[in-house]
LODO-496301 format. One line per field, with one value per residue (C-alpha): residue number from 1; residue in one letter; x, y, z. Coordinates in nm, 4 decimals, padded with zeros to 6 digits. Example, Ala and Ser with C-alpha at 12.3 -4.5 7.8 and 13.67 -1.06 7.14 Angstrom:
<sites>
seq (1_2)
type (A_S)
X (01.2300_01.3670)
Y (-00.4500_-00.1060)
Z (00.7800_00.7140)
</sites>
This chain:
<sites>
seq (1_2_3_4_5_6_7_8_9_10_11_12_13_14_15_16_17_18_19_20_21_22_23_24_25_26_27_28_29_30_31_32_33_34_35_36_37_38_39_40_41_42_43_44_45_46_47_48_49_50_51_52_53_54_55_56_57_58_59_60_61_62_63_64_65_66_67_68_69_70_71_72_73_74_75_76_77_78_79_80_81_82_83_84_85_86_87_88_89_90_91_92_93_94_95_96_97_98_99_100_101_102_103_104_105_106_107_108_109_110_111_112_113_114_115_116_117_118_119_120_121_122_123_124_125_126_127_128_129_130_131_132_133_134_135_136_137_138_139_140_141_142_143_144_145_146_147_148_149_150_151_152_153_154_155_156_157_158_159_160_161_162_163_164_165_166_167_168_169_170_171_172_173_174_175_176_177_178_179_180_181_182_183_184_185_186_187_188_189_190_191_192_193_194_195_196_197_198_199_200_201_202_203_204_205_206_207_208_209_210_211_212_213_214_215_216_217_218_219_220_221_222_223_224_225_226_227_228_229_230_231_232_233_234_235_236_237_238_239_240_241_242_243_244_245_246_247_248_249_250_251_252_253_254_255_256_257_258_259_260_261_262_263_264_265_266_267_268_269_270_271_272_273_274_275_276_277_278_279_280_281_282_283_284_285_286_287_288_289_290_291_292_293_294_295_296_297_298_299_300_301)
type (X_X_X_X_X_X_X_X_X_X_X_X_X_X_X_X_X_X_X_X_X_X_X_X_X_X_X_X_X_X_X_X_X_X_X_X_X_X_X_X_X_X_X_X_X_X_X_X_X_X_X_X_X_X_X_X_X_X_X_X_X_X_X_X_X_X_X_X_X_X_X_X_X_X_X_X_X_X_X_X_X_X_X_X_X_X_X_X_X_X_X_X_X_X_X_X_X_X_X_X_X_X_X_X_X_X_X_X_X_X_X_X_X_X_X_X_X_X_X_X_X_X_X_X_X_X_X_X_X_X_X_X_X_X_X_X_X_X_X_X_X_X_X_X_X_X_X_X_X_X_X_X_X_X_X_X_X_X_X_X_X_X_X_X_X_X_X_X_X_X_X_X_X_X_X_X_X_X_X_X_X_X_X_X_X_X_X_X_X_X_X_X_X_X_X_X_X_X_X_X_X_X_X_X_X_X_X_X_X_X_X_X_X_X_X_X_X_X_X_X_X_X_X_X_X_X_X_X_X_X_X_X_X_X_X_X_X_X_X_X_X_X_X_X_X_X_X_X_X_X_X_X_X_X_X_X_X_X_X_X_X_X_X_X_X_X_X_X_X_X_X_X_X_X_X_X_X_X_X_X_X_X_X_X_X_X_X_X_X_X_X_X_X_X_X_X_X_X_X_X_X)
X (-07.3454_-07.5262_-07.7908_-07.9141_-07.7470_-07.8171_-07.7337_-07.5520_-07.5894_-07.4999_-07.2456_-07.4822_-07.6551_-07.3055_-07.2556_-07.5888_-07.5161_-07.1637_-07.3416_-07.1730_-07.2492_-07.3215_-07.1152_-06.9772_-06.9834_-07.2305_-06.9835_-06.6621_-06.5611_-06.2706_-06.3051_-06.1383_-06.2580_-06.1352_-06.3921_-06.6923_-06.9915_-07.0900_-07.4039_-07.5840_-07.4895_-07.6700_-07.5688_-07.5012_-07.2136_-07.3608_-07.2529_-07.2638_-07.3511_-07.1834_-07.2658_-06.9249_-06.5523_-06.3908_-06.0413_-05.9591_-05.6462_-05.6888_-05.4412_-05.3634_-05.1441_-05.0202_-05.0771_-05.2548_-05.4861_-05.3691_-05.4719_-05.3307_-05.0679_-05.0443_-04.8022_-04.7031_-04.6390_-04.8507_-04.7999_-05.1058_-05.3152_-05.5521_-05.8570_-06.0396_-06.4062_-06.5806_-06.9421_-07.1913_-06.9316_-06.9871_-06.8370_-06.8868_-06.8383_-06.8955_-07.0523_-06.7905_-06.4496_-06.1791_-05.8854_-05.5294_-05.5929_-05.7397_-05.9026_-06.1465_-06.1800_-06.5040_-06.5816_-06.8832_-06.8436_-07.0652_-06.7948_-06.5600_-06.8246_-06.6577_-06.3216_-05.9984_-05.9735_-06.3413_-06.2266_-05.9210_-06.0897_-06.1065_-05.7261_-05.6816_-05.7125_-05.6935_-06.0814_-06.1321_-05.9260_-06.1059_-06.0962_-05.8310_-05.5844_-05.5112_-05.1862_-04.9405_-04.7744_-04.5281_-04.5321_-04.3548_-04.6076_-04.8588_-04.8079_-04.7879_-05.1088_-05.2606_-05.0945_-05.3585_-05.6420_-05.5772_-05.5615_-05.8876_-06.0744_-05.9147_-06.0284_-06.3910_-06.4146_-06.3444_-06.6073_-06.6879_-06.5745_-06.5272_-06.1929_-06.3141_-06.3895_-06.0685_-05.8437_-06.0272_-06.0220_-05.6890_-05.5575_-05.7641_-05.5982_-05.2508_-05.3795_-05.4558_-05.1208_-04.9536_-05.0972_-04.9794_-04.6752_-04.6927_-04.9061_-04.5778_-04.3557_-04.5391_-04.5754_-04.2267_-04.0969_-04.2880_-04.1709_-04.1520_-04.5235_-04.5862_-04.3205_-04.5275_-04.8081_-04.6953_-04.5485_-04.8927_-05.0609_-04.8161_-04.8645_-05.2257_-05.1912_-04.9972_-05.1874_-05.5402_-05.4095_-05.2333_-05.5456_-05.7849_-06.1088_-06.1193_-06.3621_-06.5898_-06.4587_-06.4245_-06.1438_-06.0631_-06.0839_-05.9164_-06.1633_-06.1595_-05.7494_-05.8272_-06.0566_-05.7927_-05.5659_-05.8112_-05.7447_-05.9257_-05.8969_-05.7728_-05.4929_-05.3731_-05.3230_-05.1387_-04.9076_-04.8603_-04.7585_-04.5182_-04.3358_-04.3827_-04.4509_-04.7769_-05.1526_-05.3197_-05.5130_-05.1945_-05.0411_-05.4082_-05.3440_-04.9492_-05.0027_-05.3215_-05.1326_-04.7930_-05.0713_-05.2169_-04.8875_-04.8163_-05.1634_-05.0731_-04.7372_-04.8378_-05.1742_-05.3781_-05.6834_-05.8170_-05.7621_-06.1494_-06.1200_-05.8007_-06.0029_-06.2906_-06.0773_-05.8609_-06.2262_-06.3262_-06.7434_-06.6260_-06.3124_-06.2839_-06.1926_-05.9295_-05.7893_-05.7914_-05.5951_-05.3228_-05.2413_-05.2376_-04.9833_-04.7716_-04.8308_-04.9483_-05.3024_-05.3142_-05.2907_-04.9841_-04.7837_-04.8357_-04.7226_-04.4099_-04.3073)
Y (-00.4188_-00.7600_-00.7651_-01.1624_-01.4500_-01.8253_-02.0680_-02.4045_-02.5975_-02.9078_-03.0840_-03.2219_-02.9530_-02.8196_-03.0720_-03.0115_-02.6574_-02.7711_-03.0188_-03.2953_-03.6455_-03.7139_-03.6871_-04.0272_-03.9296_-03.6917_-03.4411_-03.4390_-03.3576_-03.2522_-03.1306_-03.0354_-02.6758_-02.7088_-02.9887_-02.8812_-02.7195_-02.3380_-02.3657_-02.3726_-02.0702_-01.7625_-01.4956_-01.2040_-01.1843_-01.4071_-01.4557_-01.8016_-01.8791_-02.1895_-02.4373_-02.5821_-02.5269_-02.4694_-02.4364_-02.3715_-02.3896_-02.1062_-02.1291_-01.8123_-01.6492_-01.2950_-01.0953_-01.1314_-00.8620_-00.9490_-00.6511_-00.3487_-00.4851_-00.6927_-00.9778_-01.1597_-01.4703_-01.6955_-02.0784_-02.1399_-01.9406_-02.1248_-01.9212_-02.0494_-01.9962_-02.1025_-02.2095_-01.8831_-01.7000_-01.5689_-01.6230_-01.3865_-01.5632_-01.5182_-01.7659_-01.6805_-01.7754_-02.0037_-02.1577_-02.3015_-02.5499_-02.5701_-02.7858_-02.7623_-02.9271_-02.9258_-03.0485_-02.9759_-02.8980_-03.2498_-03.4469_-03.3038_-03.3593_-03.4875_-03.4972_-03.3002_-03.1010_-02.9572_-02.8487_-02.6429_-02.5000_-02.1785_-02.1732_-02.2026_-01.8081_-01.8373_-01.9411_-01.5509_-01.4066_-01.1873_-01.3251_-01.1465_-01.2259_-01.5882_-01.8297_-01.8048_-02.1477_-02.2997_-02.5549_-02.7704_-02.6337_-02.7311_-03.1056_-03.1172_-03.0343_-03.2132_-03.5344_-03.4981_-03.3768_-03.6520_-03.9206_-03.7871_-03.8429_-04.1728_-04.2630_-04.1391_-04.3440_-04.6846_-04.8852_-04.6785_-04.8418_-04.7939_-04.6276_-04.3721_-04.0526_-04.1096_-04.1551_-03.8593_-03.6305_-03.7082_-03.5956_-03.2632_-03.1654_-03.2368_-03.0585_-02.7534_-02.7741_-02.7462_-02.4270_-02.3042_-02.3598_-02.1930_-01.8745_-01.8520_-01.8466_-01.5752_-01.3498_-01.3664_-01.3749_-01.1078_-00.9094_-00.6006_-00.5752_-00.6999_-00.4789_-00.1731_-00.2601_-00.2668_00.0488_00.2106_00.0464_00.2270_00.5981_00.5043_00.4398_00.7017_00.9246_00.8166_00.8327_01.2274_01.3610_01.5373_01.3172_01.0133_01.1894_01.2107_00.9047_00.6320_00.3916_00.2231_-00.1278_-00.3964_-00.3796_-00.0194_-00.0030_-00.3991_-00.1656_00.1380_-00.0930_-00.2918_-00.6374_-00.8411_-00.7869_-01.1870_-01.1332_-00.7937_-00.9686_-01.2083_-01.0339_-00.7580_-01.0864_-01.2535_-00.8952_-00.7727_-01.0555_-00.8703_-00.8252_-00.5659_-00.5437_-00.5696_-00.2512_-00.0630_-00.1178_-00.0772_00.2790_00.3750_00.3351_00.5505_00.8252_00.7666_00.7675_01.0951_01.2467_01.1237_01.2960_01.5938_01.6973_01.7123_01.5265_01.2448_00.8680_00.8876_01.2215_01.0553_00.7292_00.9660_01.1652_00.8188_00.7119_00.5112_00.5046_00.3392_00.3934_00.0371_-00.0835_00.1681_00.0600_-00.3059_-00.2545_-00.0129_-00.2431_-00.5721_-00.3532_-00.1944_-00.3935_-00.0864_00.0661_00.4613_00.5961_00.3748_00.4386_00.8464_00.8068_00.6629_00.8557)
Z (03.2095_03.1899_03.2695_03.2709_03.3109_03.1358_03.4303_03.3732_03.6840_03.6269_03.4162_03.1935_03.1068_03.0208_02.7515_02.5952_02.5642_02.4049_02.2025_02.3470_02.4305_02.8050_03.0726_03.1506_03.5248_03.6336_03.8545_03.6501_03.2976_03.0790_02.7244_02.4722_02.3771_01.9676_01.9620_02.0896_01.9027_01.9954_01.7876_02.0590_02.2157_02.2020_01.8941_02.1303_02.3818_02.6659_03.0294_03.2411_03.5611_03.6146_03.9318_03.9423_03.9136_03.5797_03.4758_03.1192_02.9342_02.6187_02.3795_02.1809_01.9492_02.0516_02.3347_02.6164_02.8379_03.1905_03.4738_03.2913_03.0977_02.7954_02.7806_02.4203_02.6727_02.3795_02.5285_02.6867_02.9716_03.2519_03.3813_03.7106_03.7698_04.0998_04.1437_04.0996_03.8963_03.5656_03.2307_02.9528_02.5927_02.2428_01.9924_01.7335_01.8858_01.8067_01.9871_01.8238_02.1341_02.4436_02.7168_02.9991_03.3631_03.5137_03.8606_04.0627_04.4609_04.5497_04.4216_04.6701_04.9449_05.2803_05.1090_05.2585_04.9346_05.0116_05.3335_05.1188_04.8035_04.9622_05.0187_04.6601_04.5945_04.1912_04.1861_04.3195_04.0473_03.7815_03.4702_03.2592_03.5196_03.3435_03.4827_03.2002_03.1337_02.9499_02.7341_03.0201_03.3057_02.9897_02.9648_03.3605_03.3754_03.1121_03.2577_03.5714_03.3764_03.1309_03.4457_03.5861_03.2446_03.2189_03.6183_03.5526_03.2237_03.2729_03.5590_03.8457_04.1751_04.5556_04.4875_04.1863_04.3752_04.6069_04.2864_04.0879_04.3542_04.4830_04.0308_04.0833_04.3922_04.2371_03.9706_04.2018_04.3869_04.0340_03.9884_04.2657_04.2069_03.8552_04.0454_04.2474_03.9396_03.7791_04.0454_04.0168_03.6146_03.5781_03.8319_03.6617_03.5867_03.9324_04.0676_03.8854_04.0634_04.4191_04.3351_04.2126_04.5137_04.7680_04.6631_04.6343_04.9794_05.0705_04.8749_05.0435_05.4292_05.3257_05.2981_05.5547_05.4220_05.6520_05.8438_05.5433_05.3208_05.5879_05.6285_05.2338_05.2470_04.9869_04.6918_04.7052_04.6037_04.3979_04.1598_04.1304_03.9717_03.7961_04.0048_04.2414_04.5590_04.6578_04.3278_04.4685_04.8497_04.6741_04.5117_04.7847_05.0038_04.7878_04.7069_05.0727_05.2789_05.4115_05.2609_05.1266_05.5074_05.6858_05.4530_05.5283_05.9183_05.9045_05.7262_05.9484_06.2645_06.1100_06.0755_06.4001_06.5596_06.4274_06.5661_06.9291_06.8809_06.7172_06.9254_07.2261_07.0906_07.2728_07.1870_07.0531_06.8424_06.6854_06.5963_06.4294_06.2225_06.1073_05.9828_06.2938_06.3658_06.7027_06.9890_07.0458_06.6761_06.6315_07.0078_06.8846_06.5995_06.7220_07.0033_06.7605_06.5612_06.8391_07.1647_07.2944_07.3544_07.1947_07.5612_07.6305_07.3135_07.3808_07.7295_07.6072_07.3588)
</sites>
């Protein structure tokens, strides 16, 4: 495991360790990543701590590690980091083409697409699970990242930030999109996964351990499968139309269901042998699920 980090705060400081020549505005950058110099960086595998957002486009020949699977889907393949995440690299590595946005949260400061960074879900992703894009989807997006370098290099004026800001966030949106695509083209992979996910869920609520073992939240079936937990909501919502939380909940109250069937227990020995440390919680949830407290659903049934 690492265990240091080398922290590039700002996006100077990223140019000096990429040997290139100042920023020409302090809180944005794009670069192309065949041009710039690794000299500088350390001789061992190194990870980053970087104080801004990054998106990079990697091009590569073959396949590509993606979750589990391995995909020979060799166009191009963005990776989002936000601010605080880390980025492991090696000195000695090559691209056939590539690029790199960098914005830092300030610039996005009192702007609307401050107030929606958090929506966009892709900045939580782990790193090996990339957006795959076309060569189409490709020149898209280098269209706004090429308008944004164009905006922050000629005179800065009162409209700048606006105009940059307003490229990024198209930018964003355009991923989207292409997240949405994927999810789907490669449905079989994704298809595998939900699959996996359900008996582990299935497989978790069968046993007699909740007592012991607790309710399992998201990261706990994210790390089974070797996701994040924001990319496995996703993709459990697109296939199912609910979130990895809402399937927890949904298979919690089947099982609780079945104990106010099947026994005499009371509604507070159910909740402590479905994992519950308190009543209340377990009332709170059965009710948002059913419309119906514990004690009213047996009564009815």
């Amino acid at each position: 495991m690492q265990s240091s980090f080398v922290d590039i705060n700002t996006i100077e400081e990223l140019h000096k360790l990429y040997d290139s020549p100042p920023p020409k505005h302090p809180l944005v950058s794009f670069l192309q990543l065949q041009q710039i110099s690794r000299n500088n960086f350390p001789e061992k595998e190194t990870a980053f701590r970087l104080g801004f957002y990054a998106v990079y486009l990697k091009q590569l020949k073959g396949s590509m590690g993606y979750g589990r699977s391995h995909y020979d889907f060799d166009q191009g393949a963005l990776v989002f980091t936000a601010p605080g995440q880390a980025v492991s690299t090696q000195r000695y590595i090559s691209y056939d083409d590539g690029w790199g946005l960098f914005f830092h949260p300030d610039l996005l400061y009192r702007t609307e697409l401050g107030k929606k960074m958090h929506g966009y879900s892709f900045f939580q992703y782990d790193a090996n699970e990339a957006l795959h894009v076309s060569e189409d989807e490709k020149k898209t997006l280098r269209n706004c990242a090429d308008n944004i370098a164009q905006e922050y290099s000629q005179n800065i004026d009162k409209h700048s930030q606006e105009l940059i800001v307003n490229n990024i966030e198209l930018l964003l949106n355009y991923c989207n999109r292409f997240y949405d695509r994927q999810f789907f083209t490669r449905s079989k992979p994704s298809q595998d996964i939900v699959q996996q996910f359900e008996s582990l869920l299935l497989d978790y609520f069968s046993k007699d351990s909740l007592i012991e073992d607790g309710l399992p939240d998201v990261k706990y079936f994210a790390s089974r499968l070797n996701l994040s937990a924001d990319y496995l909501s996703d993709l459990l919502n697109r296939y199912t139309g609910k979130t990895t939380l809402e399937h927890i909940h949904l298979q919690l109250v089947d099982k609780a269901k079945s104990l106010l069937w099947s026994t005499e227990k009371n509604i507070s020995e159910i909740a402590f042998e479905l994992g519950f440390e308190h009543p209340s919680h377990f009332t709170k949830i059965f009710k948002n699920k059913t419309g119906k407290s514990p004690s009213d659903y047996r009564h009815q049934n």
